[in-house]
Residue, then its C-alpha position, 0 to 999 in steps of 0.5 A: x761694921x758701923x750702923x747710925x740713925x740719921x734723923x733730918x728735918x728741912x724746914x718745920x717738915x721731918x725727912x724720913x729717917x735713914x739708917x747708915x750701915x758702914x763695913x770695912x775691908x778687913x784681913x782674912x785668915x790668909x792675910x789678904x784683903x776680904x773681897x766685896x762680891x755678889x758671888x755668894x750663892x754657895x756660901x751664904x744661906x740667903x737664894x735671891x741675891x739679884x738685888x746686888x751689885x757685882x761689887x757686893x752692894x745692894x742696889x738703890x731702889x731695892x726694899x730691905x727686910x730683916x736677914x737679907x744681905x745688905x753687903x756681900x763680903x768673903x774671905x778665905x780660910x787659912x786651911x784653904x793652902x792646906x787643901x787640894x784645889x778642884x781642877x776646872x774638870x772636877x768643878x765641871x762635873x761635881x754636884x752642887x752639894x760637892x762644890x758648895x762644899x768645897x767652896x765653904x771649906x775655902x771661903x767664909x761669909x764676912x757679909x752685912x745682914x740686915x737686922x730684925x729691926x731694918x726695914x726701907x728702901x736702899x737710898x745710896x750705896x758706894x764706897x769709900x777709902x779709910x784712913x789706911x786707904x782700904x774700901x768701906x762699903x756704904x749703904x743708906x736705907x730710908x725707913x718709912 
């Protein structure tokens, strides 16, 4: 994760200050891709996640606040090979406290939380490719 401060100024005016919070797809314990997803209600601790996009990036327009999710980012565990998969029955009946076990046991939380310090307002969220063709999320926060 890359976090710059770009400070601008437009003539003798200065524009408010912007953060950049950068996050790159990384590999998981089993060898694939990390996934961006706003999917991250049973494994996260943060409840309100309706600020952010399906692909995992908090939406322009939205006020950040210290600890709040920035980027959503999971990936699976090694042992999730090792264990018994839940059919769509079990996962139908089970309680919330069974299936946020069970999918903390599969999956881990590789998200960007914004720090003590990071307030504003989201500017701009997308992505980008890396060098060896990989996602990097990009979010970019105006603080007052």
């Amino acid at each position: 994760m890359a976090l710059e401060l770009l400070l601008k100024t437009w003539g003798d005016e200065q524009v408010m200050p912007k953060t950049v919070v950068k996050c790159s797809q990384k590999f998981d314990e089993l060898g694939t891709l990390e996934e961006f997803t706003n999917d991250l209600i049973d494994i996260s601790n943060v409840d309100d996640m309706s600020y952010l996009s399906s692909e995992g990036l908090a939406k322009i327009g939205t006020r950040v606040q210290p600890g709040m999710i920035l980027i959503g980012k999971v990936g699976q565990r090694k042992e999730a090979g090792m264990l018994r998969k839940m059919n769509a029955f079990e996962q139908l009946i089970a309680t919330r406290k069974e299936l946020r076990t069970y999918l903390r046991q599969r999956l881990y939380d590789a998200s960007v939380y914004a720090s003590s310090e990071c307030f504003g307002v989201v500017v701009d969220a997308y992505f980008e490719l890396d060098e060896e063709g990989r996602r990097v999320a990009v979010i970019m926060i105006e603080s007052p």
